[in-house]
Wavefront OBJ file of the C-alpha trace (Angstrom):
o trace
v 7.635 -26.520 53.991
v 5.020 -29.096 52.930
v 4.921 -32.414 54.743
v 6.633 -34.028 51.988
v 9.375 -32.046 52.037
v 10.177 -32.469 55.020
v 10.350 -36.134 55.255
v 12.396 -35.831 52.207
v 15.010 -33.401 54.146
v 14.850 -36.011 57.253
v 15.060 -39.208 55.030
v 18.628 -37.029 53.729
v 19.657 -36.734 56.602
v 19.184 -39.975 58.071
v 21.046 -41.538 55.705
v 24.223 -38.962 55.836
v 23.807 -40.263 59.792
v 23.570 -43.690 58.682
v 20.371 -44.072 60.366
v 18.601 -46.638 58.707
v 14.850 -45.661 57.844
v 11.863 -47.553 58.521
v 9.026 -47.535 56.289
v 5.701 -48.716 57.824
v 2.182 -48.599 56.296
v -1.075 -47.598 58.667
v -4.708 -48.529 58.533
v -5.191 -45.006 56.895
v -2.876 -46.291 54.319
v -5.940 -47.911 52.197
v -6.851 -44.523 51.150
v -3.800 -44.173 48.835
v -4.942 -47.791 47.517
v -7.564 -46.178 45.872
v -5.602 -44.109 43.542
v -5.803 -46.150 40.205
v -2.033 -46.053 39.589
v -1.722 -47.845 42.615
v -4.131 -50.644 41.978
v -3.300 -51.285 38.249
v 0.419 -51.619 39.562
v -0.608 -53.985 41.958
v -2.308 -56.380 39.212
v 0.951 -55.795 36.918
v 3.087 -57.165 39.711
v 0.461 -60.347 40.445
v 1.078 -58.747 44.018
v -1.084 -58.004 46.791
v -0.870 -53.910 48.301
v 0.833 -54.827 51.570
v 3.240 -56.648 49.928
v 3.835 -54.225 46.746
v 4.401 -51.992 49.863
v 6.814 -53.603 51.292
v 8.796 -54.052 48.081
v 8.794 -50.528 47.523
v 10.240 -50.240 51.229
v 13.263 -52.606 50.246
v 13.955 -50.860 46.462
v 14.387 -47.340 48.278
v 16.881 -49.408 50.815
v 14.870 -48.647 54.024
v 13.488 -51.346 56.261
v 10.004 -52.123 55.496
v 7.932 -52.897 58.638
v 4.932 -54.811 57.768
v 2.340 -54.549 60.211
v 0.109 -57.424 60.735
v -0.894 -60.667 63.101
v -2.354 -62.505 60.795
v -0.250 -65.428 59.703
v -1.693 -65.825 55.876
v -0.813 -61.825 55.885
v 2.778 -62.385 57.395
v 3.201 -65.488 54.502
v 2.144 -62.450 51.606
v 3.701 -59.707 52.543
v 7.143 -61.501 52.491
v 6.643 -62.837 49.199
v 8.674 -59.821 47.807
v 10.705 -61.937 45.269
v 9.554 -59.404 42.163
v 11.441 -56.415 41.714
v 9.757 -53.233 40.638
v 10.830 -51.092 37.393
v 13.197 -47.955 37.678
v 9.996 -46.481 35.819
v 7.130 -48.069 38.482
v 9.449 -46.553 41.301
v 9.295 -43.113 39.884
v 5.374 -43.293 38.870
v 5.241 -44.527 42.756
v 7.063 -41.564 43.601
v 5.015 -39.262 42.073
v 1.806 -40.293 43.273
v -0.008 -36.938 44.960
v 0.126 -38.020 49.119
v -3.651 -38.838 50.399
v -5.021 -35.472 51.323
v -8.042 -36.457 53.302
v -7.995 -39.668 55.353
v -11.758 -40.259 55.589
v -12.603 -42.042 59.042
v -9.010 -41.646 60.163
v -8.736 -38.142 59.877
v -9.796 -38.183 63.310
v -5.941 -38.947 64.128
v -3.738 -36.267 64.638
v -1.578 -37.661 62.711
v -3.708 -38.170 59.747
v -5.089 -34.500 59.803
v -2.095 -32.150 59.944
v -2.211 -31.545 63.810
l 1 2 3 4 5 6 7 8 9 10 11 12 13 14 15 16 17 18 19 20 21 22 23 24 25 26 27 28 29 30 31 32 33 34 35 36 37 38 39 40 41 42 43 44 45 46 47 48 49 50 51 52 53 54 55 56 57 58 59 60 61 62 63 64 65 66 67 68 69 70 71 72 73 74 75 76 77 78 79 80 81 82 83 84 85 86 87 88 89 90 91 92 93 94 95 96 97 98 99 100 101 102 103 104 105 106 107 108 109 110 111 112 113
């Protein structure tokens, strides 16, 4: 079973439970920022990534952890008052996960282990 499938069958299951799921973003995260889709639907939403993030957490009903000290970072990422399209939801869905992590693949987490 990929990775992705897996989540997929937990995320299920979770919510059959009604086990409310937390989304969270890493560091590594910025990898998937470079994917173009993911940038150009930043600029169409006037939004920054965290907080496009974030929104994405609260459309698929999960509780989106934003993780950050920085005050002027706490202030953006709960500016979430833009929805996001049935359509920008499935192109966000579809987006091929981050197969190589660069400097972070030194994580077990980040490198299949």
């Amino acid at each position: 079973m990929e990775n992705r499938e897996v989540w997929i069958a937990l995320e299920g299951a979770c919510r059959r439970n009604d086990i409310l799921v937390e989304a969270c973003a890493s560091i590594a995260d910025k990898e998937v920022l470079k994917k173009s889709v993911i940038t150009e639907m930043v600029r169409t939403h006037s939004a920054s990534p965290g907080t496009l993030c974030v929104r994405r957490a609260l459309e698929l009903d999960t509780a989106g952890a934003a993780q950050t000290t920085v005050p002027w970072h706490m202030r953006d990422n709960a500016g979430v008052d833009f929805g996001i399209s049935g359509k920008d939801m499935e192109t966000l869905k579809a987006v091929a996960p981050v197969r190589d992590y660069g400097e972070y693949r030194v994580f077990p987490v980040f490198n299949g282990r």
